[in-house]
N, C-alpha and C positions, 0 to 999 in steps of 0.2 A: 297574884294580880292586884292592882292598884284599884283604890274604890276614888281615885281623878277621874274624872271623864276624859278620854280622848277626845283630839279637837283635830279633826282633817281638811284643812282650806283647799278649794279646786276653784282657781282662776282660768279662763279660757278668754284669751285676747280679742277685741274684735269680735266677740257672739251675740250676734243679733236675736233680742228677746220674741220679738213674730217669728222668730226662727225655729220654732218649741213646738212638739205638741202640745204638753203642756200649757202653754201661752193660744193656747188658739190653732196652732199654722196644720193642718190634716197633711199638708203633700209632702214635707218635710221628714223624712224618716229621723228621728230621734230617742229609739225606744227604751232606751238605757235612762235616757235623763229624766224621759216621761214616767218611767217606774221608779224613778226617786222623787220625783213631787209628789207620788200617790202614797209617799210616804212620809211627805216633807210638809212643812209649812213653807206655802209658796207666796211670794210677794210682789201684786199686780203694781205698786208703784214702788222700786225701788230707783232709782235715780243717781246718777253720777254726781260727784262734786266736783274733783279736780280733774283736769283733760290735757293730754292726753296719757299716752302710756306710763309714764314716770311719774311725773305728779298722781296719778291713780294709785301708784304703787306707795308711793309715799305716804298717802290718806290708809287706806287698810292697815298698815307696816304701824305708822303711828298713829292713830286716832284724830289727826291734823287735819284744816281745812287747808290743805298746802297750796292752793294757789291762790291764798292770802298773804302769803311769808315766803314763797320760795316757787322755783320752776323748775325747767327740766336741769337735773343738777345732783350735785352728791349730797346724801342723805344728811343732814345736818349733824353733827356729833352733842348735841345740844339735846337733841330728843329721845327718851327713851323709845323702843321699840319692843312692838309686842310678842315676839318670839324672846327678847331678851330677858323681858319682865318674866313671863312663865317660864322661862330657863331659872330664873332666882327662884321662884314658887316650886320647882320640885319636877318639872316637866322637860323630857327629852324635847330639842327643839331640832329639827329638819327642814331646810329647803331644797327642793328637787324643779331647778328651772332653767325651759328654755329659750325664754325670753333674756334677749342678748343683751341687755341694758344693765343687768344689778350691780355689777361689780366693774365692767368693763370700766377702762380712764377714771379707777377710785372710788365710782360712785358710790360703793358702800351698803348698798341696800341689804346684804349678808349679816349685816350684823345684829347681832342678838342669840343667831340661832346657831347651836353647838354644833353643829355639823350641815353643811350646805355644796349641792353636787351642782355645779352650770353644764347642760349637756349642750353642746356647742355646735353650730351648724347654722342656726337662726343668723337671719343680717343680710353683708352684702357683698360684693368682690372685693370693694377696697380693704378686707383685711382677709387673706388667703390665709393668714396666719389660723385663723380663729375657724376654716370650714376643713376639720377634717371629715366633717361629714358631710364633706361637697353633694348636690342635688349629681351630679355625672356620674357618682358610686352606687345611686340605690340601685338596688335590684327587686329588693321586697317590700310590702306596707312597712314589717315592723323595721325598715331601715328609714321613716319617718321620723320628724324631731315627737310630734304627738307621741307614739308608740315608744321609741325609749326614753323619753320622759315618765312617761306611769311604768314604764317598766320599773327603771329603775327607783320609783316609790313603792310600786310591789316587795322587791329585794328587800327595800330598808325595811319595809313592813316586816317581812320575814324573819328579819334579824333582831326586830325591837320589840314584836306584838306583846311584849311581856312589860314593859313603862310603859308608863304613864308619857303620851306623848302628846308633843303640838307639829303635825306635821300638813307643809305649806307647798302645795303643786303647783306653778305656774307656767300654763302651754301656750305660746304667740300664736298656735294654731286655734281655730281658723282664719288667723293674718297673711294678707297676701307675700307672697307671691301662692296661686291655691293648685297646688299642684299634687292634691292626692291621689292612688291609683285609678287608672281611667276607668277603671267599673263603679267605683261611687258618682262619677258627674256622670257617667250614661245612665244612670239613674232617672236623673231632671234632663237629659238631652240626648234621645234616643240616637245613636248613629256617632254620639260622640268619637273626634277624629285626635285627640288628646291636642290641641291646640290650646292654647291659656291667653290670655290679656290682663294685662298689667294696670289696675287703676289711673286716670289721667292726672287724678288730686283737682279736679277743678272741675267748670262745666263741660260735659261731655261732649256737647254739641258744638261748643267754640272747637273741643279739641282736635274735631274733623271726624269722631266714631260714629258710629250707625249704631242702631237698636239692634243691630244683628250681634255687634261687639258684647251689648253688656247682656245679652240675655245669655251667649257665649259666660263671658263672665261670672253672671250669675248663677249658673250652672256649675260651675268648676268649685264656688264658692260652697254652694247648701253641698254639694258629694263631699268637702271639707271637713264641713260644719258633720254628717254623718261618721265621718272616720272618725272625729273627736269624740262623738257619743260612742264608737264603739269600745275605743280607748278607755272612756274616762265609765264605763262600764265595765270594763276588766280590773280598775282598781278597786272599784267598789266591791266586786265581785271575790276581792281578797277579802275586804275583810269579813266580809262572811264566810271563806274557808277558814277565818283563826280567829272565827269567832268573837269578831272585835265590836259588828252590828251594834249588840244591846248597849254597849257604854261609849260610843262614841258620836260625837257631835260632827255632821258632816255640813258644811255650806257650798253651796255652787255660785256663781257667781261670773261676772263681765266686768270690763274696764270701760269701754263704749264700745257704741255699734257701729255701720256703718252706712253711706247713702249709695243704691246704686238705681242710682236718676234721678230720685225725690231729689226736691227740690231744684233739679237742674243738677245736681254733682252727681261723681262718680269718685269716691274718695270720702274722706271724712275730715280734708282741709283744700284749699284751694293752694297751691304754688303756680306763681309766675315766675317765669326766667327774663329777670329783670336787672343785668349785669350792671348798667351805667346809673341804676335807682340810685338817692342820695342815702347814707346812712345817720343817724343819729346822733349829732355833737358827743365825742368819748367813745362810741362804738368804735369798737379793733376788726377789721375784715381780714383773717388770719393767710400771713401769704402761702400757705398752703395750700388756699382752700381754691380748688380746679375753677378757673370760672362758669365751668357747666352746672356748679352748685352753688353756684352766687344766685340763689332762689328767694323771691319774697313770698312772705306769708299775706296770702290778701284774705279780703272779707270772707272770715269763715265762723257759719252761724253756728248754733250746736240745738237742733232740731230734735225731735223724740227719738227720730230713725239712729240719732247717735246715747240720748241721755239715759232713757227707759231701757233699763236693762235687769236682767234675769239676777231673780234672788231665791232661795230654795236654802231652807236650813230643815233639816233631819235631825231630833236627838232622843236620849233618854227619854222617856214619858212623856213625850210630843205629842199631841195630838195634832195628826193632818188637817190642815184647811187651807183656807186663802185667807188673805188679809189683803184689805185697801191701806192702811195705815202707810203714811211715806216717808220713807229711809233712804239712808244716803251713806255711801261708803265709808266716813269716818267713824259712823257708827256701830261698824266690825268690832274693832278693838276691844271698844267699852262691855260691849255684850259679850264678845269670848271671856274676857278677864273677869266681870261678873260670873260666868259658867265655872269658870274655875277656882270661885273663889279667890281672885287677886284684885285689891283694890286699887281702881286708876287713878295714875297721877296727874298732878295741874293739868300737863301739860298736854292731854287728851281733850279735845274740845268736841268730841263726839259724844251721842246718848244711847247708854243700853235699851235695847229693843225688847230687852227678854221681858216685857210684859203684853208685848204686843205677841210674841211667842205664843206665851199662855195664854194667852185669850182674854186677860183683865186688863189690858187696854186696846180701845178702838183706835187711837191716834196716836200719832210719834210726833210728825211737823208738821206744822201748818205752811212753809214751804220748803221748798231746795231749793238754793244757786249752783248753778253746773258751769264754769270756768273753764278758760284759758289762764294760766298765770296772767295775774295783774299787773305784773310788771313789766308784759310787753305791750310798751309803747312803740307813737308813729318814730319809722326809721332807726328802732334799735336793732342792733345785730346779739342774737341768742341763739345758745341751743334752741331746737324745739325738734318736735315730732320724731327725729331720729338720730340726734344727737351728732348730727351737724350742723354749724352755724346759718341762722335762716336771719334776711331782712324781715323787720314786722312792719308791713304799711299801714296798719289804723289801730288805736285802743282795741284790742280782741274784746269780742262781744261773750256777753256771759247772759246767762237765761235763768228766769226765775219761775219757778215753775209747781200751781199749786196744784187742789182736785179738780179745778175750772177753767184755768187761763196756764198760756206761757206767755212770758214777755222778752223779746231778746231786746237787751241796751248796751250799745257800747261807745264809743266817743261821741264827743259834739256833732261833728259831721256825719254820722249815720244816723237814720230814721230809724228811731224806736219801732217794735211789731209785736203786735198782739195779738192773742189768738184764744177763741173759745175752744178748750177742748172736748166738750159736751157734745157741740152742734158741728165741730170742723176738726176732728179727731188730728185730721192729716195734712192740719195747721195749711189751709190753702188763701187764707183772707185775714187779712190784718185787718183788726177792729177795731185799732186803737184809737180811730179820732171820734169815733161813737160811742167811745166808753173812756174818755180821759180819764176820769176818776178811778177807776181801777187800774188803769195802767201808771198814776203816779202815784194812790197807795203801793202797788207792786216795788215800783221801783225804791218809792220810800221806806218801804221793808228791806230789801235787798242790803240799803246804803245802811241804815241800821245795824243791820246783820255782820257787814264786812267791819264797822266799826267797833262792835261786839266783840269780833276775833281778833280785836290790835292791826287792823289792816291799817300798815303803812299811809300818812295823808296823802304822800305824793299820787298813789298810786288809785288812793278815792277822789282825789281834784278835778280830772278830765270827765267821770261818771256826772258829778257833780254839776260839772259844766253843761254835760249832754242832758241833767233833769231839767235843770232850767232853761235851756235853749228850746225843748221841744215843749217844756211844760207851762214854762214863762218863770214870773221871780216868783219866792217864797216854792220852790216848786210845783208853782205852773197854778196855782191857787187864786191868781186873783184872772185869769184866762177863761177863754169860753173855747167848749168843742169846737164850734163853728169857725173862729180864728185860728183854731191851731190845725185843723182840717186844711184849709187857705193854706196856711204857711206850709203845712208839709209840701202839698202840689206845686207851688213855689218852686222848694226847693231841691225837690226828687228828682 
């Protein structure tokens, strides 16, 4: 046996952090994962930085603030990655995922790690090629992408528990479409009739649903979220048959969460079907692309219900607790590869946590930015959200987000919003013209921060714009609340 520690990542798409017992939620059955936090060091503010699913992947993969440099897009060949780096150190490296993005049209995200399975099924009709594991074949749970997803990290387990390993689970479950067996949602919806709904991605209420829809919905949803704890219970479950427990470093983890109603959505972006929309001087609108997909991306904020999400690290000589200290996904990396003894390169802009681990430190950041790539501007056409070409209609808003306030800012023409998270947890009152002075500190950290990371100017200029417009010149400095109150109602 290897005296490396083992390093076992479990990503689960989409898992909402009040979704835990652990985290608070009693009605939620999760008992698998709640008996790994009583073993874990659990992290009440751990926080997104890049959004959504592939820029998330990118930030863990490399220690990047990737949607400062890059969006939804193939993995750069320019960076190292962290399955690759501990592949040089001595370490078996595995990825086991069913999340349909990694590799799919070149993206890349496989590389580093010596061996990597995509179990296929995840996605949509337009590639029949890609669903042998059509949803019209199940017959059983374990014919789930969840369930042979950790299976199949079971089996590798089987084969390798003897290295030294880094192995990487990635399950889009509990991602909609949520259609796990109808005895987990009659759990939450007594009489369940196995009916589903489909997220609208936008405001519910414009979309024509009832509250009957999304409690439907949301029912189909947490019986999901259960099947993935029963799952992501049976891997763990391994490696206490081959006796892997005491040396291995387990984390759990989310990529964002999602809204169903807060704030008015249902989804975790807004899309409009906005065929005749103008697009962006140089954007290409591929003639491929159906015009039932000729979809804009509109104002979509990124609220707690998406940023705050679930962190749980289990390892060697751990001692259980909680920690307030706040982290943010680039920060995986630096602390796996400290664990293992490998030192990070440049090119890592994350900070190891492992002393907030131990308990000799109380604080990590004094804030997080949680992003959309910066690079999508008004009327450009991009990948995003699922890796077909989306119109972007405004600067995507990005959220700065400390132990007190969040701030969302994003172009000129959107109103800044602030929020006490002490007194307005569930961010219902924007404070910002009563507390200007925090909300242009906030944002003048934020612009700081993006510049820190080499963020492209083009893509700090429109931010830049929208400090000053709401805040006045010099960053809003020589302005009074009272004026900039005025102006907002003005122009809201």
């Amino acid at each position: 046996m290897s005296t490396l520690p083992n390093i076992l990542v479990i990503v689960s798409d989409t898992f909402r952090r009040d979704h835990l017992g652990a985290y608070g939620n009693p009605a939620i059955q999760t008992p698998h994962l709640d008996s790994l936090a009583r073993s874990s060091v659990v992290f009440d503010n751990h926080l997104i930085s890049s959004f959504p699913t592939m820029p998330a992947r990118a930030d863990i993969l490399t220690g990047t603030f990737s949607y400062t440099h890059m969006g939804w897009e193939p993995l750069p060949e320019r960076l190292p990655t962290l399955p690759g780096l501990l592949s040089e150190a001595g370490y078996l490296t595995m990825g086991v995922v069913d999340t349909p993005f990694f590799i799919r049209n070149g993206f890349g995200y496989d590389r580093g790690f010596d061996d990597f399975v995509w179990v296929r099924g995840q996605g949509d009709d337009t590639r029949p090629h890609e669903r042998a594991d059509a949803r019209s074949v199940w017959r059983m749970e374990e014919d789930r992408l969840v369930a042979r997803t950790m299976s199949e990290a079971e089996r590798w387990l089987e084969r390798h528990y003897g290295e030294p390993f880094f192995l990487y689970v990635d399950t889009w479950d509990p991602h909609e479409p949520w259609d796990a067996p109808d005895y987990y949602a009659s759990r939450y919806m007594p009489g369940y009739d196995g009916r589903t709904v489909y997220p609208s991605y936008g405001r519910w209420r414009e979309a024509g649903l009832a509250k009957g829809d999304l409690e439907l919905a949301y029912a189909t949803y947490c019986g999901e979220v259960t099947m993935v704890d029963f799952w992501i219970g049976r891997l763990l479950a391994k490696l206490d048959a081959l006796g892997l427990t005491e040396n291995t470093w387990v984390f759990f983890l989310s990529d964002h969460g999602f809204y169903f109603g807060e704030h008015g959505y249902f989804g975790k972006a807004e899309w409009v079907h906005d065929p005749g929309a103008a697009v962006a001087e140089g954007s290409v609108v591929p003639e491929w692309l159906p015009e039932s997909w000729l979809l804009t991306v509109g104002w979509s904020p990124l609220y707690k219900e998406l940023t705050n999400v679930p962190l749980m690290v289990r390892g060697p000589g751990l001692v259980p607790g909680r920690r307030q200290a706040m982290t943010t996904a680039p920060d995986l990396a630096p602390t796996i590869l400290e664990f293992a003894g490998v030192d990070a390169p440049p090119s890592v802009r994350g900070d190891s946590f492992g002393g907030v681990l131990a308990g000799t430190w109380d604080e990590h950041r004094q804030f997080v930015v949680s992003s959309w790539p910066l690079y999508f501007a008004q009327g450009e056409m991009t990948l995003a959200v699922d890796s077909k070409p989306r119109r972007i209609s405004s600067y995507m808003p990005l959220t700065v987000t400390t132990q007190q306030y969040t701030l969302i800012l994003g172009g000129p023409a959107e109103t800044p919003e602030l929020y006490d998270l002490e007194g307005d947890p569930r961010e219902q009152t924007n404070i910002l013209w009563s507390n200007i002075g925090e909300g242009r500190e906030l944002c003048e950290s934020a612009l700081a921060f993006l510049e820190q990371q080499g963020t492209p100017d083009e893509f700090l200029t429109p931010r830049r714009g929208a400090i000053e417009k709401w805040f006045g010149p010099e960053h809003g400095k020589n302005g009074s609340a009272d004026h900039d109150e005025q102006r907002v109602r003005q122009e809201a």
